[in-house]
C-alpha positions as CSV (number, residue, x, y, z in Angstrom):
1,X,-6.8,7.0,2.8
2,X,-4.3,4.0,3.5
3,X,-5.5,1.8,6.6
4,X,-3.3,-0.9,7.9
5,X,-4.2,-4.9,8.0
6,X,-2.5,-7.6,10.3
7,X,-4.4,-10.0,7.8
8,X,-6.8,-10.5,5.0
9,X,-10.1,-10.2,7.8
10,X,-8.8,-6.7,8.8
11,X,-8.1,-5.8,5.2
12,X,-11.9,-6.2,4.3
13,X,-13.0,-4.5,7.3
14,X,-11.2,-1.7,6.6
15,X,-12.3,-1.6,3.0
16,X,-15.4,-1.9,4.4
17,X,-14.9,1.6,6.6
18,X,-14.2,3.2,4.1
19,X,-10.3,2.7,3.4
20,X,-8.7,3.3,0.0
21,X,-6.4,1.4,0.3
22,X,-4.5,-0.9,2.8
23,X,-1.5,-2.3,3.0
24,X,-0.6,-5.7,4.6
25,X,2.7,-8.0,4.9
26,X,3.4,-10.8,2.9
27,X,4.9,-14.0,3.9
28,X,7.6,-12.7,5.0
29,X,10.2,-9.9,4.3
30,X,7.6,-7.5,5.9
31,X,8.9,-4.4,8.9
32,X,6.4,-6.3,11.1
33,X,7.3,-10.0,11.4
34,X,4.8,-10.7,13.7
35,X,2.2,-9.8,10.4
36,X,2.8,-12.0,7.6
37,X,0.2,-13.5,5.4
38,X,0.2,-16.1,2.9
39,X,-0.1,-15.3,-0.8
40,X,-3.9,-17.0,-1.1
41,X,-4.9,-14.4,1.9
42,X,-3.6,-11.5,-0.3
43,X,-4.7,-12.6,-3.6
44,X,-8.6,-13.0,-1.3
45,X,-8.1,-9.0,0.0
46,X,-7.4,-8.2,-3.7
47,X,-10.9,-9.5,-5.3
48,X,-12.7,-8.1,-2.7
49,X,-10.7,-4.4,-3.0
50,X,-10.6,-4.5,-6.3
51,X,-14.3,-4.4,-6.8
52,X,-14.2,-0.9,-5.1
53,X,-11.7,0.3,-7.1
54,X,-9.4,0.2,-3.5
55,X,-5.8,-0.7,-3.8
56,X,-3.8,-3.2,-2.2
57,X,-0.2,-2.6,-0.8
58,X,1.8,-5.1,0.4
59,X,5.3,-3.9,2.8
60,X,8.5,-5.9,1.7
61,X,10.5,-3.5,3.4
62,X,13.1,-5.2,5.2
63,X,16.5,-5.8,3.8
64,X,17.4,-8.8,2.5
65,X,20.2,-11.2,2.8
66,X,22.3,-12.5,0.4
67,X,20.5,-16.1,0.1
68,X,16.9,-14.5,0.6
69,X,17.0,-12.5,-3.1
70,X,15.7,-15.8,-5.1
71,X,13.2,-16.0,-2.5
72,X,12.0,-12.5,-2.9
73,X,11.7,-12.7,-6.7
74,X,10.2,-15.6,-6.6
75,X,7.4,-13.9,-4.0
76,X,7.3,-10.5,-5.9
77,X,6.0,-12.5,-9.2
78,X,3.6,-14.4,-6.9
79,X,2.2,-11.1,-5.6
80,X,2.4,-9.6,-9.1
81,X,0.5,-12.5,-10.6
82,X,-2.6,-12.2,-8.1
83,X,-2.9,-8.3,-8.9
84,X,-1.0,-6.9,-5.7
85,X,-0.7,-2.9,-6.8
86,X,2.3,-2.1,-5.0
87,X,5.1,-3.0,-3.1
88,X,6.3,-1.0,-0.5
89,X,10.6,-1.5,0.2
90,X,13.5,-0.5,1.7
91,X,16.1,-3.0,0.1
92,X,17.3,-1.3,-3.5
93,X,18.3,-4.9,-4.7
94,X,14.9,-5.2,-5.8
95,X,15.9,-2.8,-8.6
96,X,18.2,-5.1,-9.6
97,X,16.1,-8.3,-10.3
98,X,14.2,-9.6,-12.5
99,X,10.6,-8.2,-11.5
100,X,7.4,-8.2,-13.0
101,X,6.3,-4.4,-13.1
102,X,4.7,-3.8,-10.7
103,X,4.5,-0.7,-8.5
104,X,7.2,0.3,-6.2
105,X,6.7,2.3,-2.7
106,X,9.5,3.5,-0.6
107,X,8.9,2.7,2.5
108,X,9.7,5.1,5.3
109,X,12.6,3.1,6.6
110,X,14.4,4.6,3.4
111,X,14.9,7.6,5.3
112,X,13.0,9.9,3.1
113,X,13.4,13.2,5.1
114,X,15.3,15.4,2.1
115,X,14.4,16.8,-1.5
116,X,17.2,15.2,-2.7
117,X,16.4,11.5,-1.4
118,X,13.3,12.1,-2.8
119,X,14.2,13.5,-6.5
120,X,16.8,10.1,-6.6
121,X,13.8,8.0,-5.7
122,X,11.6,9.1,-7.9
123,X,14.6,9.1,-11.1
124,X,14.9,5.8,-9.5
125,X,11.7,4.5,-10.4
126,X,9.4,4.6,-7.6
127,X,5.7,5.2,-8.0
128,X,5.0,7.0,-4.7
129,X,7.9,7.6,-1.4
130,X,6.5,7.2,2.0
131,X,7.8,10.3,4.0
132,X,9.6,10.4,7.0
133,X,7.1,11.1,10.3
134,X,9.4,13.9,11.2
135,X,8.8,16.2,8.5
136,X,6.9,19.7,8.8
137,X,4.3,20.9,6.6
138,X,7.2,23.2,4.9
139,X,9.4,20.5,4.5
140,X,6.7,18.1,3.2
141,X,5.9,21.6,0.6
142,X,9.3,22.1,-0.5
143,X,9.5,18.0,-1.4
144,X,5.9,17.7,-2.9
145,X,7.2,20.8,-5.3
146,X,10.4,19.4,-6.5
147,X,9.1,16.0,-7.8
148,X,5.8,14.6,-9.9
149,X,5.6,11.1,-7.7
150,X,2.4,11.1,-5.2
151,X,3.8,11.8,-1.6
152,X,2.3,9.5,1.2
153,X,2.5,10.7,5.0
154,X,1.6,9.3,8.1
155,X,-1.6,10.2,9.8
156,X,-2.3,8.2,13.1
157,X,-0.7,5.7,15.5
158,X,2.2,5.1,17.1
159,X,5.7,6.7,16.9
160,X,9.2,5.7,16.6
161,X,11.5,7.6,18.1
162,X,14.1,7.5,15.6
163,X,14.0,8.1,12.2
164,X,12.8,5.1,10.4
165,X,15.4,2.7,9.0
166,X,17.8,4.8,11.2
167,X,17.4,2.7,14.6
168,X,19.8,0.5,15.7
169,X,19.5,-0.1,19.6
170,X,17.3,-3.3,19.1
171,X,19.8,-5.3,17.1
172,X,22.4,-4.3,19.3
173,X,20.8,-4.9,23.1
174,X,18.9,-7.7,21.8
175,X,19.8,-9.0,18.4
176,X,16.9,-8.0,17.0
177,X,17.0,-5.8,14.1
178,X,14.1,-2.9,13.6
179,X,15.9,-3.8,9.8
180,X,14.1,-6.7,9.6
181,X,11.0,-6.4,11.2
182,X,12.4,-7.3,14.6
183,X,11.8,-4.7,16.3
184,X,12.6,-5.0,20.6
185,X,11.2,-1.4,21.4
186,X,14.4,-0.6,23.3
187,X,12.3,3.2,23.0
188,X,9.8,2.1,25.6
189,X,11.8,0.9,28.3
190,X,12.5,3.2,31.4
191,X,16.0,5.2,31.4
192,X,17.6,7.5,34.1
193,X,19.1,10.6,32.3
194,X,22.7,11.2,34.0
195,X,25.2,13.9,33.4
196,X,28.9,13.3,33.2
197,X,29.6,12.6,36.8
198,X,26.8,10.8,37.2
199,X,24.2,12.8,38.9
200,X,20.5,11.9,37.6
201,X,18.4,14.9,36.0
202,X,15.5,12.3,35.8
203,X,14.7,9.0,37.4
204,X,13.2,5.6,36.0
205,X,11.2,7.7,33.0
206,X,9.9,6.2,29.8
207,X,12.7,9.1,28.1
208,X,12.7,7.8,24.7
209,X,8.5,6.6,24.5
210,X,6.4,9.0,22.8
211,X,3.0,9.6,22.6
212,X,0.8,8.6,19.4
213,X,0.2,10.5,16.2
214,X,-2.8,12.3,15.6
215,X,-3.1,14.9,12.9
216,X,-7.0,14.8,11.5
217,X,-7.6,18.4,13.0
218,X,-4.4,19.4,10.0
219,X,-5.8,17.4,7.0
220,X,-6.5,20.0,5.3
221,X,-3.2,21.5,5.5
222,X,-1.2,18.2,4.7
223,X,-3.4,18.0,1.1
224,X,-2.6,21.9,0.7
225,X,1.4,20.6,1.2
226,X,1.2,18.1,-1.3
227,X,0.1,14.8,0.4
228,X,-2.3,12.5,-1.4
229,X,-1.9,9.5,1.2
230,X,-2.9,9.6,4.4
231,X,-1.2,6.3,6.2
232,X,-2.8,5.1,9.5
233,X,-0.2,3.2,11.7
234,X,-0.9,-0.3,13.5
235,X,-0.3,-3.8,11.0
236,X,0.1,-4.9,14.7
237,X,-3.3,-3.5,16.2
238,X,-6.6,-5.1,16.5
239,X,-10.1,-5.5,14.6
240,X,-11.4,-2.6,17.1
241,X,-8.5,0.1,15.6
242,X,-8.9,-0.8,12.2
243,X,-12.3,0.1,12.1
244,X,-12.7,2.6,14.6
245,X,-9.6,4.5,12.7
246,X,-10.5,4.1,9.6
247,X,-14.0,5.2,9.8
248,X,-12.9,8.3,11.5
249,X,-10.6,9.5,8.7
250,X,-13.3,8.5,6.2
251,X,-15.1,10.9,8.3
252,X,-13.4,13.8,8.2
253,X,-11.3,12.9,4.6
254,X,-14.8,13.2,3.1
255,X,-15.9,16.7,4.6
256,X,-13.0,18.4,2.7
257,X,-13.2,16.5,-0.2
258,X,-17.0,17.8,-0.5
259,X,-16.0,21.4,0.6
260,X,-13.6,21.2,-2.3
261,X,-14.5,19.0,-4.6
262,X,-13.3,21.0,-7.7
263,X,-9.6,20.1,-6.4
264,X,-10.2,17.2,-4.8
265,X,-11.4,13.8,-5.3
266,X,-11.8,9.9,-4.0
267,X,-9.7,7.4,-5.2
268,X,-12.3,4.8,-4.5
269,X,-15.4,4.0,-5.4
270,X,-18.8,3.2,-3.1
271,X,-19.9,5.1,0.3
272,X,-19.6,3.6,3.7
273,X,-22.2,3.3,6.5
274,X,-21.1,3.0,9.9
275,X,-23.6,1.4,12.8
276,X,-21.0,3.5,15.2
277,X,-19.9,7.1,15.2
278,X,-16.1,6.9,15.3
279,X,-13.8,8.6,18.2
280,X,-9.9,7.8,18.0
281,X,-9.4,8.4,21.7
282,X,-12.0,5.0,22.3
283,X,-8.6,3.2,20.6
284,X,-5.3,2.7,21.8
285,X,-3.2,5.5,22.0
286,X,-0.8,6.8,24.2
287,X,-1.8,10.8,24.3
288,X,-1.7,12.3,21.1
289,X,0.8,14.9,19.1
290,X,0.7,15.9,15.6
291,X,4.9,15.5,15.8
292,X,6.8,18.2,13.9
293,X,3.7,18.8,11.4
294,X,3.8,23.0,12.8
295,X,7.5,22.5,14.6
296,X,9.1,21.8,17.5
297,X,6.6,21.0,20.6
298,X,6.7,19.5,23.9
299,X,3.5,17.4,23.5
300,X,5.7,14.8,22.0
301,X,6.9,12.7,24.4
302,X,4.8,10.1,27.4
303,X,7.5,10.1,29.7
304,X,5.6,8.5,31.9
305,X,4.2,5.1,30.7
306,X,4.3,3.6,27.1
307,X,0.6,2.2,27.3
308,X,-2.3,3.3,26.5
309,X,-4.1,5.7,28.6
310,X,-7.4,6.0,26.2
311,X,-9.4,8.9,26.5
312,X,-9.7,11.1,29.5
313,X,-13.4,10.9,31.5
314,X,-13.1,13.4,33.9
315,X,-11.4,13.7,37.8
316,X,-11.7,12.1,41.4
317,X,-14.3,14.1,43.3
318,X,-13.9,11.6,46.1
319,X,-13.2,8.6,46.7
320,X,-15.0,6.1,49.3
321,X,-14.3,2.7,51.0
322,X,-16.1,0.8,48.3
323,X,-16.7,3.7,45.4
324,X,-14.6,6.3,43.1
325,X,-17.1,9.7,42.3
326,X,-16.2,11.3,39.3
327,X,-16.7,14.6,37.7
328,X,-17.2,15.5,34.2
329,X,-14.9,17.1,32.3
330,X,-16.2,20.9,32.2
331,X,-18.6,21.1,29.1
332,X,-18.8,17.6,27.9
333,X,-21.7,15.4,27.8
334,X,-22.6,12.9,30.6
335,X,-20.2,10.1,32.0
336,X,-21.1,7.3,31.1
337,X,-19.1,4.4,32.3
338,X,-19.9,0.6,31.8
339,X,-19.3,-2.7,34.0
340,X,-16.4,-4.2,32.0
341,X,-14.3,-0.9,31.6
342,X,-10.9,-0.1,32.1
343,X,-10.2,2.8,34.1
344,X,-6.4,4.4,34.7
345,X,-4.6,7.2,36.3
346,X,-1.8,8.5,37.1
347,X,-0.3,8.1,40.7
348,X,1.6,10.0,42.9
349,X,4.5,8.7,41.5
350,X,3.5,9.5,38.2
351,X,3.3,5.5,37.0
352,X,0.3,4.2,35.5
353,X,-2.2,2.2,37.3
354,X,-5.7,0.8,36.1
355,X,-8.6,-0.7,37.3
356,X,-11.5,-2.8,36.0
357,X,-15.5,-1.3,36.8
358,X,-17.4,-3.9,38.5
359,X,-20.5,-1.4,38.3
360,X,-21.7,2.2,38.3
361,X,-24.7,4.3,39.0
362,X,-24.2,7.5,37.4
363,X,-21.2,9.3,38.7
364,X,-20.3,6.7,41.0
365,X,-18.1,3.7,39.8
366,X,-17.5,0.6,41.7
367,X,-14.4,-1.1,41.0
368,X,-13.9,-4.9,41.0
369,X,-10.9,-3.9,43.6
370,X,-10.3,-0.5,45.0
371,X,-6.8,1.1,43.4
372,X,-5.2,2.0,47.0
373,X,-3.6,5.1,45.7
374,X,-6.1,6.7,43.9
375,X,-6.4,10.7,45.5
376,X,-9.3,12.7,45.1
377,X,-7.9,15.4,42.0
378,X,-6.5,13.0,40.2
379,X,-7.3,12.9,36.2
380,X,-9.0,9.4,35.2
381,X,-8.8,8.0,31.7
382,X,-11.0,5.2,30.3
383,X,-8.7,3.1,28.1
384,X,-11.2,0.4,27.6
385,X,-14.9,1.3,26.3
386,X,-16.9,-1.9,26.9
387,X,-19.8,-1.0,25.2
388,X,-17.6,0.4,22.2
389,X,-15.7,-2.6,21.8
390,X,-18.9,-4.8,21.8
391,X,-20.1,-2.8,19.1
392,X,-17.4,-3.1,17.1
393,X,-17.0,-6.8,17.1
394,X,-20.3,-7.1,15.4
395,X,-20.9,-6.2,11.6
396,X,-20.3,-2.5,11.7
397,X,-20.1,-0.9,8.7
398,X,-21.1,-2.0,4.9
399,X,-19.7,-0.2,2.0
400,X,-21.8,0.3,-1.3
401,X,-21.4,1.3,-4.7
402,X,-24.3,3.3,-5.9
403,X,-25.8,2.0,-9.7
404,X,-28.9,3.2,-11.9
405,X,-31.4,-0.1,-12.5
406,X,-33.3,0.1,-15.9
407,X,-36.1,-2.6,-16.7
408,X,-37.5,-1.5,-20.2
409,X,-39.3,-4.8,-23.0
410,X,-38.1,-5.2,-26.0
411,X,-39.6,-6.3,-29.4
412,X,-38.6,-10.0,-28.4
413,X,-38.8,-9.7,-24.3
414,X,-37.0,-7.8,-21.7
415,X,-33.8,-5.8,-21.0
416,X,-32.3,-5.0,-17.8
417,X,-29.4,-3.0,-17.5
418,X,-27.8,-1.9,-14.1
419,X,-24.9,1.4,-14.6
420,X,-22.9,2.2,-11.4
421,X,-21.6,5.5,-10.3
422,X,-18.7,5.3,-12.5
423,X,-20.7,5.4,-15.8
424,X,-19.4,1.1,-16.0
425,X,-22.8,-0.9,-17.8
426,X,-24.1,-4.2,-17.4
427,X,-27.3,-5.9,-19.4
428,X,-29.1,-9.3,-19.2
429,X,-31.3,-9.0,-22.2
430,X,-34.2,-12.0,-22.3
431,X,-36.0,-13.7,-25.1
432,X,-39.5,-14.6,-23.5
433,X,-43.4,-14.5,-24.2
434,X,-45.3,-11.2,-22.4
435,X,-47.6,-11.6,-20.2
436,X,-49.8,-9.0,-19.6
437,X,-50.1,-8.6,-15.6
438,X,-54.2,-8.5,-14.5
439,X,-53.2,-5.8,-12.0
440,X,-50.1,-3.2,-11.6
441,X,-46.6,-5.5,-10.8
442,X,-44.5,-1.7,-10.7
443,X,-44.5,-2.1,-6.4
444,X,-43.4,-5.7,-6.6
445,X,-40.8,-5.8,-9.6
446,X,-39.1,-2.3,-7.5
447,X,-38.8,-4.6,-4.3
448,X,-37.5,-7.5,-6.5
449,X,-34.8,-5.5,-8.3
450,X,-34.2,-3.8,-4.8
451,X,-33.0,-6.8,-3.0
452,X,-29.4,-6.5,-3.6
453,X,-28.6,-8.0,-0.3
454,X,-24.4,-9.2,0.3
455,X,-23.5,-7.3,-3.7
456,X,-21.5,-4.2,-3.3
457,X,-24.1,-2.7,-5.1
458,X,-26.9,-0.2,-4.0
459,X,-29.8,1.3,-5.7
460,X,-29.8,4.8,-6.3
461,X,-33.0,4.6,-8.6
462,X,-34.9,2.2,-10.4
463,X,-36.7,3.0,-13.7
464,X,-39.4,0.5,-14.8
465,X,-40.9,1.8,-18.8
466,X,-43.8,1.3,-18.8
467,X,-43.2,-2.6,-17.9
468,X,-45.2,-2.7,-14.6
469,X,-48.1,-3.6,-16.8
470,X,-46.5,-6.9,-17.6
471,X,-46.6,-10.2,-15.0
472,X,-42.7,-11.1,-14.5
473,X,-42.8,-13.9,-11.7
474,X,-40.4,-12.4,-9.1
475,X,-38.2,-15.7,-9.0
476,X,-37.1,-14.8,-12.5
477,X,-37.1,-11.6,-11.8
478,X,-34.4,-12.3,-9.0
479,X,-32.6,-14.6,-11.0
480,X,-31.8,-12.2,-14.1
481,X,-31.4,-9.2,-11.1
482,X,-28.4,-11.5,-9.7
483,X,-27.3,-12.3,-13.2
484,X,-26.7,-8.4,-13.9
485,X,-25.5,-7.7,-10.6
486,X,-22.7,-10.6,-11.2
487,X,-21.8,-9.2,-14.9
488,X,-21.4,-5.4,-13.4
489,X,-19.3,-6.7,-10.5
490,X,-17.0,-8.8,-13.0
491,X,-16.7,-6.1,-15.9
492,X,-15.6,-3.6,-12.7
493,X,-12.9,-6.2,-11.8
494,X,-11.6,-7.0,-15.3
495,X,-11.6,-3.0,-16.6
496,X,-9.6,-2.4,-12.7
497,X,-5.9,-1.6,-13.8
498,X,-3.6,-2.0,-11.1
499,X,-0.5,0.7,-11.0
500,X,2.4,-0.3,-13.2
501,X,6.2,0.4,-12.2
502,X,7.4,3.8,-13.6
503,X,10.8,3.3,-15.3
504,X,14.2,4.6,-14.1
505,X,15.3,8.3,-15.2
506,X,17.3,7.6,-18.7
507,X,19.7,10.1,-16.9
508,X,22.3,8.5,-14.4
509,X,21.6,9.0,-10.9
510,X,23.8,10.5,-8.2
511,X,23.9,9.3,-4.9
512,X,24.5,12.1,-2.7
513,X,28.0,10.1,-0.7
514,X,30.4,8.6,-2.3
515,X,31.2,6.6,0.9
516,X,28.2,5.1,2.3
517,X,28.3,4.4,6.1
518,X,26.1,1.4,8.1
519,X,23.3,4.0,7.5
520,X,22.6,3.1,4.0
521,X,21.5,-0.5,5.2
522,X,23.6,-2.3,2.6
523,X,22.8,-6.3,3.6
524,X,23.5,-7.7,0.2
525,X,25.5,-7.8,-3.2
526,X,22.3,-6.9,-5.2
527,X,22.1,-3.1,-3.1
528,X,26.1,-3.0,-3.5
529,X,25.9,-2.8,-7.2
530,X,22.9,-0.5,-7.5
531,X,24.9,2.0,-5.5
532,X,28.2,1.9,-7.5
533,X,26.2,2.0,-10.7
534,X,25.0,5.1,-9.0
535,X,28.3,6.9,-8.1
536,X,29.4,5.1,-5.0
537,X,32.9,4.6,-4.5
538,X,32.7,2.7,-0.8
539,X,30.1,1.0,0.8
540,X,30.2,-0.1,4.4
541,X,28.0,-3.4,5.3
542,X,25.0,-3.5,6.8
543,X,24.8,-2.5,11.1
544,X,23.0,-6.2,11.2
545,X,26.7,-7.2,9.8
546,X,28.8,-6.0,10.9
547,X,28.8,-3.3,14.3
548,X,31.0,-0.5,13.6
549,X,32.9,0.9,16.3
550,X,31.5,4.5,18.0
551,X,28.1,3.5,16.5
552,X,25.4,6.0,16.5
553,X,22.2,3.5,17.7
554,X,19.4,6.2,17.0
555,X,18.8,9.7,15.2
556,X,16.1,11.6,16.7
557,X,14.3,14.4,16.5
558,X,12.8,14.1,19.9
559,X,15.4,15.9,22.1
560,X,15.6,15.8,25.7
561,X,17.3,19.1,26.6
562,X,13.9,20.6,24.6
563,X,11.8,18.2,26.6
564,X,13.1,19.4,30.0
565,X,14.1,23.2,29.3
566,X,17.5,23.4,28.9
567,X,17.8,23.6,25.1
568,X,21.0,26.3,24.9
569,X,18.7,27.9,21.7
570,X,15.6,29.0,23.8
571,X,16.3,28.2,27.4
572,X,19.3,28.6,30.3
573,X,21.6,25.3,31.1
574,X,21.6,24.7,34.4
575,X,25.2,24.9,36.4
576,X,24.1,21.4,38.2
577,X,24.7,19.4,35.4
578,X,27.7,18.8,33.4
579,X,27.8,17.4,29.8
580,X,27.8,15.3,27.9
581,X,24.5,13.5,29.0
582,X,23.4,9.4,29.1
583,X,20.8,7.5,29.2
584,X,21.2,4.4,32.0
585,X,19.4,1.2,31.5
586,X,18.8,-0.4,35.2
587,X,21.0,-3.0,34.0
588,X,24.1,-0.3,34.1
589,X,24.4,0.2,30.7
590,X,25.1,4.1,29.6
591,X,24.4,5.1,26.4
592,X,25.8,8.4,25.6
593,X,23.8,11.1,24.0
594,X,25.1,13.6,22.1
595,X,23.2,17.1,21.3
596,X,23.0,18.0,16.8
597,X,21.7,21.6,17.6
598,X,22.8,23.0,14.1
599,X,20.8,20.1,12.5
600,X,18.3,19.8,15.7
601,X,18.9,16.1,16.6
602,X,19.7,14.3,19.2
603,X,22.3,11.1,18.8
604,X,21.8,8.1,21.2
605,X,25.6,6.4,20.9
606,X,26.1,2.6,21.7
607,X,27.7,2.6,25.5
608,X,31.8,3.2,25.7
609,X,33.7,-0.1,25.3
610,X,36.3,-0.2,28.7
């Protein structure tokens, strides 16, 4: 399980939770700019990871400039030399510096929606290929069966609406490139849909906003298609989503590894205990969808606001001058809402509205101001759990490797010897006089060689020999208990081998165009020669450098005529409306769309140039 971390603090905590893995930006060159971290910060998350046998990922997947390369190399061998164990990219001029080896990930912003993508990444060296979100459980099959890399696939959190690395609007409304981990969200704003002689279908709608992902009820099923990492979205969220998240997929990660423990196994070490019970609706999200995961669904989009509604409590029985009644949802347990929470609804207009609880008695919640167009029948959603969130800033979770303490004397003292769940060994073995003890010292030495206190270490069992008739006094007891604890802790981090970059297929690749368009993201010299090694006969620059006319700003699965029941596969076009279709900013700005129905896709074009 691969949990994100906005910086070395979250990192731990997610550790802590139970992650895997996590991945976190470096300093810069990251796909969220807004998350860097300097190298001391990462080389920190390491040590404490590392003891757990969890991995640490850090995303260099933006292109790169021509002038940034030496920068890059110089920051890969940094990360290298502080036991990072993968990078995750998009730019292939990496492959063509000097590196250290260590571990390659494509990112997602590679575009990795095809077998073939996949097979060229994998001959060209990388050690695991983040998939595209888009991709069903048959597609993610017929991928995981043609190559021998580990498949990674997103899990949880938010959605772009376009495929990743495919996504131009930013960088061309606001000069901010999704490329480089400037991303605007042109995808949340509000659009009207028009049709060719400008008649609106839709009005002032969040067209392009989806909701979030959430696909823990098909876990099961993604392992059975070939996915070994489960990626939880948000380098950008809070503390309260880390853990919350994390410990939920823990969770339910665990209960089929148990059920099926003859296929399946951890790829970490130590068992997490939570002071919570973990529910993803208590964090931000938007609604949730699996996506594509079983096919083509309307539950995709959140047309209506790009915020986070939370989870649902129940609806208006009545509302009063001063007071809001709810109603529980039918079947679920008791409301319970807190002074401090955040209510929200849905209005006649179908915008999103919220309010703050100054106080409640049972069913009936006292706002700090009454929303004045809150109707009796209207759904309420709580997307802020006071109590939740309190509990979650405080310590709540500690993660512990189980280990087997032996005390046994020896012919010239004692021996104690501490071997964790891995079958790793540590012994402190002391030359000292024996004391025989005048009464039993078996109670005492247990607690001593108990108190394992802020060590990642917990005792499964503790085995005295026959040495509870000897007097040990209990500081020296502690002191040669945190002497063994320190020698297993540093024999686990020295014997940790982080993953090593897999060489390039001895056979020469093939990329799949000869003429590569904008879409290949080619920003330097470095990814130039990489692809004409590779077959390439013409390769167009970089969107970022240089705008091609008639560009294609997004590729998306989402489609609109699905969304509103006019796709010409399953449902009738209405006569009203002529094509082609556009989506209008409130500025005036039309962006045309244009309907893929062999390949299923809809195109958002930049607007027409007069």
């Amino acid at each position: 399980m691969l949990s994100p971390a906005r910086n070395a603090e979250s990192g731990i905590e997610a550790i802590r939770h139970g992650a895997d893995a996590v991945y976190i930006g470096g300093p810069s060159f990251g796909a969220r700019a807004a998350a860097g971290n300097s190298v001391s910060e990462i080389e920190h998350l390491c040590r404490f990871a590392h003891q757990y046998k969890a991995k640490v990922y850090v995303a260099l997947n933006t292109i790169l400039w021509e002038d940034e390369l030496g920068e890059a190399e110089q920051l890969v061998r940094q990360l290298y030399d502080i036991h990072v164990d993968a990078l995750i990219i998009q730019d292939l001029s990496l492959l063509k510096l000097d590196l250290p080896p260590i571990a390659l990930h494509a990112s997602t912003q590679m575009d990795n929606r095809s077998v073939e993508k996949a097979c060229f990444l994998e001959n060209a060296g990388f050690s695991q290929i983040v998939l595209a979100r888009e991709l069903s459980l048959k597609e993610i099959k017929e991928i995981y069966q043609a190559v021998s890399v580990p498949l990674e696939a997103f899990v949880h959190g938010a959605l772009c609406v376009s495929y990743s690395g495919q996504c131009y609007a930013s960088q061309y409304c606001f000069g901010r490139s999704a490329n480089r981990g400037r991303c605007a969200q042109f995808c949340r704003l509000k659009f009207d849909l028009i049709d060719s002689d400008g008649k609106i279908v839709i009005k002032d709608r969040h067209l392009l906003s989806l909701r979030d992902m959430n696909r823990s009820s098909s876990l099961e099923e993604m392992m059975d298609a070939g996915v070994s990492s489960f990626k939880i979205e948000g380098r950008l969220k809070d503390l309260s989503y880390v853990k919350n998240l994390t410990a939920f997929y823990r969770t339910e990660i665990d209960r089929i590894i148990q059920r099926r423990s003859e296929e399946f196994e951890r790829a970490s070490d130590g068992t997490s205990y939570f002071t919570f019970t973990p529910v993803p609706e208590k964090s931000f999200n938007r609604g949730f969808t699996d996506y594509f995961l079983h096919g083509r669904a309307r539950d995709v989009y959140s047309f209506n606001t790009p915020k986070s509604i939370g989870m649902y409590v129940g609806n208006v029985k009545q509302v009063n001058k001063k007071s809001i009644i709810i109603g529980n949802p039918s079947g679920s347990a008791a409301l319970r809402i807190s002074a401090g929470d955040g209510l929200c609804f849905f209005n006649d207009q179908g915008d999103l509205e919220g309010f703050r609880v100054n106080s409640s008695i049972g069913h009936e919640i006292f706002p700090s101001g009454m929303p004045g167009r809150l109707r009796a029948g209207m759904q309420v959603y709580r997307n802020l759990d006071s109590e939740f969130e309190k509990l979650l800033a405080r310590p709540s979770a500690d993660r512990k490797i189980g280990i087997h303490i032996d005390l046994e004397d020896t012919e010239t003292g004692f021996r104690l010897t501490m071997q964790d769940e891995t079958g790793l060994i540590a012994s402190v073995e002391k030359v000292c006089e024996k004391q025989m003890a005048r009464s039993p010292q078996g109670d005492n030495m247990q607690c001593q060689l108990n108190k394992l206190g802020d060590t990642p270490f917990k005792a499964l069992d503790i085995r005295l020999h026959s040495c509870g008739k000897f007097f040990i006094p209990s500081s020296v007891l502690s002191g040669w208990r945190r002497e063994c604890t320190s020698a297993l802790l540093e024999k686990r981090l020295s014997n940790y081998r982080a993953d090593r970059r897999r060489k390039e297929a001895s056979a020469r690749l093939v990329v799949s165009e000869k003429h590569l368009s904008y879409l290949s993201n080619v920003s330097n010299a470095k990814a130039a020669a990489f692809y004409r090694e590779h077959g390439a006969e013409s390769i167009s620059p970089a969107f970022e450098l240089q705008q091609p006319e008639q560009a294609v700003l997004m590729f998306c699965r989402h489609c609109l005529k699905y969304a509103i029941g006019i796709c010409p596969r399953s449902h009738h076009f209405p006569k009203k409306w002529k094509e082609p279709f556009a989506l209008r900013l409130p500025d005036g700005r039309n962006f045309p769309l244009e309907f893929d129905c062999k390949n299923c896709q809809m195109k958002v074009h930049a607007p027409q140039k007069d």
